[in-house]
N, CA and C of each residue as an Amber inpcrd file, in Angstrom:
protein
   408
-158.3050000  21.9120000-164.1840000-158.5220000  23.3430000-164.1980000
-158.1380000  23.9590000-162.8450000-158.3920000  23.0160000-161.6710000
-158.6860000  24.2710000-160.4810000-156.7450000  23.5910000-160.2730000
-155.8070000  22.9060000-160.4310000-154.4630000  23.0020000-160.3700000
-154.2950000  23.9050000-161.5980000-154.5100000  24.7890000-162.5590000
-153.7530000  25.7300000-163.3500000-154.6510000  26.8730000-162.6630000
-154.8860000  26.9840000-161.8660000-155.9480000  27.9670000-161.3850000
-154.7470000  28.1280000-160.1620000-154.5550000  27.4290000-159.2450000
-154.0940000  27.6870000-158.1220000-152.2510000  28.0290000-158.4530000
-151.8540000  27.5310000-159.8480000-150.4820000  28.1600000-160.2390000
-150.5820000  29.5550000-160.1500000-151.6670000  29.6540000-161.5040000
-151.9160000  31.4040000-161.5460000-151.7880000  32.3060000-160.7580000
-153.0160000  31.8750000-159.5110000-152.7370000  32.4200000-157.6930000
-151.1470000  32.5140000-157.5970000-150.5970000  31.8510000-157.2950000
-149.4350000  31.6060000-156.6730000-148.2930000  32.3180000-157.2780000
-148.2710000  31.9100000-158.8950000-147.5760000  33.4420000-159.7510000
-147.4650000  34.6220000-159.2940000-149.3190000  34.9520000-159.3530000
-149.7190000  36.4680000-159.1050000-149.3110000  36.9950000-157.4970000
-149.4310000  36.0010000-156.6960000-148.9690000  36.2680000-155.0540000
-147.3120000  36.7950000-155.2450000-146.8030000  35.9430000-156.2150000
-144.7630000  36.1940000-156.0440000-144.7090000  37.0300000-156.6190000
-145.3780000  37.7710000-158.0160000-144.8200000  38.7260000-158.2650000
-145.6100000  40.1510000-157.3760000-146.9670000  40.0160000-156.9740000
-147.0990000  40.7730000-155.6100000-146.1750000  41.2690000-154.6270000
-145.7400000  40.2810000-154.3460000-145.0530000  40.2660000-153.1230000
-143.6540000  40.5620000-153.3670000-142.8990000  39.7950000-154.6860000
-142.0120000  40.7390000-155.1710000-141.6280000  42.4160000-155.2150000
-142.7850000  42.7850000-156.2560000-143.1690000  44.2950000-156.2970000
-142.8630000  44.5150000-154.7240000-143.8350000  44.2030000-153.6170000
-144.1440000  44.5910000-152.8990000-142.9800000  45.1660000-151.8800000
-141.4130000  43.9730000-151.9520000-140.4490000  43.8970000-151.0110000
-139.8480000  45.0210000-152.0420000-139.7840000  45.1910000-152.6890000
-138.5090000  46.3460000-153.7480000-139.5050000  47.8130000-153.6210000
-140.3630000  47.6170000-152.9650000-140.8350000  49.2690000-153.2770000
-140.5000000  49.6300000-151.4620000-141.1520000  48.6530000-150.7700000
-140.5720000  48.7290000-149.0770000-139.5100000  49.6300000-148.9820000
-138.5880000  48.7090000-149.4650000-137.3010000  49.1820000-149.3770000
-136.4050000  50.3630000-149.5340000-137.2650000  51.1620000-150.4870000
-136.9370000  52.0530000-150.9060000-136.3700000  53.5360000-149.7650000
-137.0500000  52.7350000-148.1740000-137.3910000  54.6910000-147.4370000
-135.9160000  54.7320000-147.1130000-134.9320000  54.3080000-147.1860000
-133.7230000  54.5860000-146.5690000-132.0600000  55.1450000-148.0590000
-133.4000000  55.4320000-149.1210000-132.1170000  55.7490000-150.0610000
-131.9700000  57.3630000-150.2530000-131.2600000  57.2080000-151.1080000
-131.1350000  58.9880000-151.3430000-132.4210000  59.4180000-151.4380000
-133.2680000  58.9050000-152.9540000-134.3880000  59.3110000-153.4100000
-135.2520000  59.8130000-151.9750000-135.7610000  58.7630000-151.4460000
-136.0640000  58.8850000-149.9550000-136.2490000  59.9960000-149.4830000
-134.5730000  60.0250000-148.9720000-134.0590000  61.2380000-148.0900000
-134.6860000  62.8930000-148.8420000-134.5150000  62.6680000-150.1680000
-134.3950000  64.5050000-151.1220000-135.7200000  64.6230000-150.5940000
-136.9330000  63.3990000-151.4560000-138.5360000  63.5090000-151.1130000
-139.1740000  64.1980000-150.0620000-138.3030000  63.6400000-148.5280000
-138.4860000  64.5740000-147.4290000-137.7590000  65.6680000-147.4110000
-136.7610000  66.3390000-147.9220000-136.1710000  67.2800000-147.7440000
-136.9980000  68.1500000-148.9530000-137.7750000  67.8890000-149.6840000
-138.6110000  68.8670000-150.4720000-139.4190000  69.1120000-149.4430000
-140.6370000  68.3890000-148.8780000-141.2950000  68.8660000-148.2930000
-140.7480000  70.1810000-147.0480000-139.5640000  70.0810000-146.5940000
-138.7200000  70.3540000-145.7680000-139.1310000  72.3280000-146.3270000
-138.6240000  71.8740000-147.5530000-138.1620000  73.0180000-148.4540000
-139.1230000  73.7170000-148.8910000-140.1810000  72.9860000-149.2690000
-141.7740000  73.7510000-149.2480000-142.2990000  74.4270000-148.0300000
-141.8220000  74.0840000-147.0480000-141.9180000  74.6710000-145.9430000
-141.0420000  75.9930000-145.4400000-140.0460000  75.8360000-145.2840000
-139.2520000  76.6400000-144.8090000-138.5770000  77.5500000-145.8770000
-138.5270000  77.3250000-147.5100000-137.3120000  77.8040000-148.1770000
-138.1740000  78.6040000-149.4050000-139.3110000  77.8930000-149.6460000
-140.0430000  78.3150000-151.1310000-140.0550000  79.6660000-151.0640000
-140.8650000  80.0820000-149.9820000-141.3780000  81.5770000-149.7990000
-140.1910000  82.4010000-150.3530000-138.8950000  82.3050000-150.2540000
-137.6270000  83.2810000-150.8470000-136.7170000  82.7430000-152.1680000
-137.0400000  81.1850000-152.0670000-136.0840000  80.6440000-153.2500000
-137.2950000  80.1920000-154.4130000-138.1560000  79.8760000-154.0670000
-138.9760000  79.5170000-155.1060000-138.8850000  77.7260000-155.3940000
-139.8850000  77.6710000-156.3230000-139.6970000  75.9910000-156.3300000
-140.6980000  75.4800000-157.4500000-139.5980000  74.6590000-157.9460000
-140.0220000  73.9380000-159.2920000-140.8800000  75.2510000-160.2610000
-142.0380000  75.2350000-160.0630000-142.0990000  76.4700000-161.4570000
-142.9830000  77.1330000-160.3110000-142.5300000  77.3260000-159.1780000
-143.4800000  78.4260000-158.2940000-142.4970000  79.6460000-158.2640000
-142.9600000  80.8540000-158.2440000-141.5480000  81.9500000-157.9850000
-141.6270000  82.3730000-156.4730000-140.8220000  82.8040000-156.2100000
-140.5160000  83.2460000-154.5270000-142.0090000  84.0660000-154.4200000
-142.0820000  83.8960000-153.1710000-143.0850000  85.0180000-152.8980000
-142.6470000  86.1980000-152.0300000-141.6010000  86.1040000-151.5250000
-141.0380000  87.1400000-150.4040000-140.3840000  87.8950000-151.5080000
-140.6150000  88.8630000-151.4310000-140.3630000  90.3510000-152.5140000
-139.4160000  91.1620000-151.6400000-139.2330000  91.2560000-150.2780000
-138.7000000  92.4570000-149.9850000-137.0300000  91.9300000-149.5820000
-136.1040000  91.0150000-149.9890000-135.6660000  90.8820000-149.3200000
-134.5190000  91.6510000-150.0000000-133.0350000  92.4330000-149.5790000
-132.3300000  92.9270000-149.5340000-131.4300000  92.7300000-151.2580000
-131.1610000  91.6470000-151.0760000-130.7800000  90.8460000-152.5650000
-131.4890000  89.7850000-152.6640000-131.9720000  89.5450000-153.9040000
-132.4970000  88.3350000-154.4060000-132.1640000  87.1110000-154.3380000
-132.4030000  85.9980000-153.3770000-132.2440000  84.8160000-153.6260000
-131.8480000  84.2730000-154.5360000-130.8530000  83.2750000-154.0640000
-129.7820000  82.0850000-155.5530000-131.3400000  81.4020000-156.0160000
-131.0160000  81.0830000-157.1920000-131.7090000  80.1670000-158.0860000
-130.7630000  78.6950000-157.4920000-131.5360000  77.9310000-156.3840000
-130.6190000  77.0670000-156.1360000-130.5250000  75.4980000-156.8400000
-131.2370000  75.5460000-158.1430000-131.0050000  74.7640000-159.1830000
-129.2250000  75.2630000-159.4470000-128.5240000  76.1160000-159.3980000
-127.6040000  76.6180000-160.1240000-126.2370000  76.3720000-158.9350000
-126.4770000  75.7550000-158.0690000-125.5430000  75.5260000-157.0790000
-123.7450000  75.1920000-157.6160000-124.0700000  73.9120000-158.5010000
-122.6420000  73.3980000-158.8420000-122.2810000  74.4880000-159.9510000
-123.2980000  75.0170000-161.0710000-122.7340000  75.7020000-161.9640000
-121.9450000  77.0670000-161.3910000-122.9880000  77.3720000-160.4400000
-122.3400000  78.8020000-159.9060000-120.9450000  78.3810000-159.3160000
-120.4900000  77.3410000-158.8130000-119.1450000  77.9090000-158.0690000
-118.6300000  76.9580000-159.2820000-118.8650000  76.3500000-160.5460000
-117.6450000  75.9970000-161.2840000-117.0030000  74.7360000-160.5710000
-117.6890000  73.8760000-160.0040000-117.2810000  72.5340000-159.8890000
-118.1770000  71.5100000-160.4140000-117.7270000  70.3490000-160.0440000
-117.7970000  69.4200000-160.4440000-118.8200000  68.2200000-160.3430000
-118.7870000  68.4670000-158.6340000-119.0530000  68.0240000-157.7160000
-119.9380000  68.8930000-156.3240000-121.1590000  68.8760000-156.2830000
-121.5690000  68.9070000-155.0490000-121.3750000  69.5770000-153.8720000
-120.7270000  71.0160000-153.0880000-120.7430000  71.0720000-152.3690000
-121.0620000  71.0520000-150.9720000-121.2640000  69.4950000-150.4230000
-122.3180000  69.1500000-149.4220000-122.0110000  70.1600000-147.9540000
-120.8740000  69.7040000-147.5310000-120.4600000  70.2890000-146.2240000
-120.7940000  71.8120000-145.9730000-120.6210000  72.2250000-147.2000000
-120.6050000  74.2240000-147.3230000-122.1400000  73.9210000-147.3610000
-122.9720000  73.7060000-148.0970000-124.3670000  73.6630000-147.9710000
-125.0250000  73.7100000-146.7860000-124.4350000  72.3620000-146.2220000
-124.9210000  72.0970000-145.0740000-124.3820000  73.1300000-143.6100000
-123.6350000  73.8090000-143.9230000-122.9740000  74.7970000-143.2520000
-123.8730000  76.5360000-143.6830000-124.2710000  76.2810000-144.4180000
-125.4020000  77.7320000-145.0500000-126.3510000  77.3450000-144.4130000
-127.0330000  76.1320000-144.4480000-128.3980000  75.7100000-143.8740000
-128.4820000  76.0390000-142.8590000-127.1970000  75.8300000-142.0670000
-127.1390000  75.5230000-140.0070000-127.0760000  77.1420000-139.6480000
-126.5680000  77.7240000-141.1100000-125.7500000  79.1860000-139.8330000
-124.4560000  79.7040000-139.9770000-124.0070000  78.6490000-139.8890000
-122.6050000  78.7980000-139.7150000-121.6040000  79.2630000-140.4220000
-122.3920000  79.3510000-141.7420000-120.9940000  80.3440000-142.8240000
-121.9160000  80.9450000-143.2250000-121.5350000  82.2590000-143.1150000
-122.1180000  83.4970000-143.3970000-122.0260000  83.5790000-145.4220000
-123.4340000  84.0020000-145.7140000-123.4160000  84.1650000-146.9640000
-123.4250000  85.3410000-147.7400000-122.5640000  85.7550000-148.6600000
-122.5210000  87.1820000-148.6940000-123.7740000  88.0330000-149.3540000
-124.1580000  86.7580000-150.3520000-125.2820000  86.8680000-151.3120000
-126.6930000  87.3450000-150.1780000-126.6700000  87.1410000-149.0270000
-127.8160000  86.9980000-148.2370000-127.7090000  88.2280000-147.6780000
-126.5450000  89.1310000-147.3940000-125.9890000  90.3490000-146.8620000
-126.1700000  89.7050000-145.1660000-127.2190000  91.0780000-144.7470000
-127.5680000  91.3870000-143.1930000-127.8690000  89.6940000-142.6930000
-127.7560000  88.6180000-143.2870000-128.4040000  87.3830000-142.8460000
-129.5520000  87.7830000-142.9600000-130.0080000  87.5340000-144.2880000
-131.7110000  87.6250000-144.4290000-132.5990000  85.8220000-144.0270000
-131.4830000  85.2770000-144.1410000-131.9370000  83.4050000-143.9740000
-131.5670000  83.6550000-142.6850000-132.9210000  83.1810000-142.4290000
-132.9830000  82.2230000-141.1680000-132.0120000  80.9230000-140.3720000
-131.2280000  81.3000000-139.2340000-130.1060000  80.4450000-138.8800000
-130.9160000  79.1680000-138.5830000-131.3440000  78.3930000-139.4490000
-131.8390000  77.0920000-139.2520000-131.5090000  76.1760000-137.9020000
-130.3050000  76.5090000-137.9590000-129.3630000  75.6800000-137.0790000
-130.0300000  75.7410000-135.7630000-130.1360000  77.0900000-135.6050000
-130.7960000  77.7570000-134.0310000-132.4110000  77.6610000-133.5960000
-132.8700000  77.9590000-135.0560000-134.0660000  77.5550000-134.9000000
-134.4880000  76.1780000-134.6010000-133.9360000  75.2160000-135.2370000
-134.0970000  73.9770000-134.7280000-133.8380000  73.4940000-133.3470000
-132.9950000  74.0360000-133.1470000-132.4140000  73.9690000-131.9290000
-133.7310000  74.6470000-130.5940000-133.8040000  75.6420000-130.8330000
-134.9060000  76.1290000-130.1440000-135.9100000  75.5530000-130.1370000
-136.1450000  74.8530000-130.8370000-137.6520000  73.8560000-130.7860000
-137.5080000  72.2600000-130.0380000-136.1340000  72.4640000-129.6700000
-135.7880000  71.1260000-128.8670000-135.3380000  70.2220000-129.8650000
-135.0510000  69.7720000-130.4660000-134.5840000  68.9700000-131.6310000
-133.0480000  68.5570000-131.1260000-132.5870000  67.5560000-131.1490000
-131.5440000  67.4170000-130.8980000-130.8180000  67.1860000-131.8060000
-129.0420000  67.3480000-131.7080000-128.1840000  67.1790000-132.6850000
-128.2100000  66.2540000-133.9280000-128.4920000  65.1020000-133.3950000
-128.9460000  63.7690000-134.5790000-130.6330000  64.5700000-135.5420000
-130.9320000  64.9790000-134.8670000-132.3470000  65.0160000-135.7680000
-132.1690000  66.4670000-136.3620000-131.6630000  67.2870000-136.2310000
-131.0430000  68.6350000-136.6480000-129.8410000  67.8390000-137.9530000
-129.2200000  67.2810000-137.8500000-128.2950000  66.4950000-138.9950000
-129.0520000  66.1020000-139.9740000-130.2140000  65.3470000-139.4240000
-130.9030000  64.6540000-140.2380000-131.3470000  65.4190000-141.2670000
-132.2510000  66.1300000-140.5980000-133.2530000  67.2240000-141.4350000
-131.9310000  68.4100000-142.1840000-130.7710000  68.5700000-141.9270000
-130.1120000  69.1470000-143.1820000-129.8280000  68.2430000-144.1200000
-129.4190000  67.2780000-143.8260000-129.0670000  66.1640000-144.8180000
-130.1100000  65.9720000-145.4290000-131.4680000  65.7820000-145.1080000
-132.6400000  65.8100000-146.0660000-132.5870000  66.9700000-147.0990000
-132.5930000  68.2050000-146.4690000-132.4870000  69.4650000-147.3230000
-131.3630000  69.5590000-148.5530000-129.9200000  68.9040000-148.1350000
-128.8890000  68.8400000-149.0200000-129.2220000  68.2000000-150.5320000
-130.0490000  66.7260000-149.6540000-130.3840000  65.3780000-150.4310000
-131.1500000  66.3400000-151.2610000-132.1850000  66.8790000-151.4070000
-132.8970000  67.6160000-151.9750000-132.5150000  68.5830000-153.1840000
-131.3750000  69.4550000-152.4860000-130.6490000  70.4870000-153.5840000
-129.9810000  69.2010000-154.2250000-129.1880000  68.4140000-153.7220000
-128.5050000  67.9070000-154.9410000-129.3930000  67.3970000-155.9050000
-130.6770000  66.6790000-155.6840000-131.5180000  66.4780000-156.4750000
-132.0700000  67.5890000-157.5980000-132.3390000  68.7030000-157.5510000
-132.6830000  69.6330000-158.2790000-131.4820000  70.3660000-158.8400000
-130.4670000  70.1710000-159.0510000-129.0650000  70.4460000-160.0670000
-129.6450000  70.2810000-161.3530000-129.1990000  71.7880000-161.7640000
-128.8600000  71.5520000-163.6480000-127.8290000  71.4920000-164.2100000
């Protein structure tokens, strides 16, 4: 009895520990990356774009915020526009939909808080990871 006892243990330890190495692993994938770039987005973006079934709460702004579930449908591709995204996020391409720049130049703001170039990348690439995740 106590040798089919100590298999059992030893089963239950590998597939433990199995489970255990495949869920580890997980912080460096896309999934990962979007997970933090929601929180990102709950922070900084909800209040005007809204999120999952919350609606914007900022009412006054000039034109209404993209539904940014609608990213690939709206421009009629295929594929993803990461670079342009990530170029709306920072600042750097002016959006017409936004008019006067009602968004916040992320880019600068980060910047102002001391953040350096690598960790300013990061945290858009989280945000990107994120929109591409929420595509319809």
């Amino acid at each position: 009895m106590f040798p089919k006892l100590l298999l059992g243990a030893a089963i239950l330890c590998s597939i433990l520990l199995f489970i255990d190495c495949n869920t580890v692993s997980q912080e460096g994938t896309r999934h990962a990356q979007a997970m933090r770039g929601k929180e990102i987005f709950a922070e900084q973006c909800m209040s005007c774009h809204g999120m999952d079934d919350l609606p914007a709460t900022k009412t006054d702004l000039e034109e209404k915020a993209p539904d940014l579930t609608q990213i690939i449908k709206r421009r009629k591709k295929s594929e993803f526009p990461v670079a342009e995204i990530a170029r709306i996020i920072d600042g750097r391409l002016i959006v017409k939909g936004h008019g006067p720049r009602e968004m916040p130049v992320w880019g600068e703001v980060y910047d102002s808080l001391g953040m350096d170039k690598e960790s300013i990348r990061g945290r858009k690439g989280e945000l990107v990871a994120y929109l591409m995740s929420i595509q319809e």
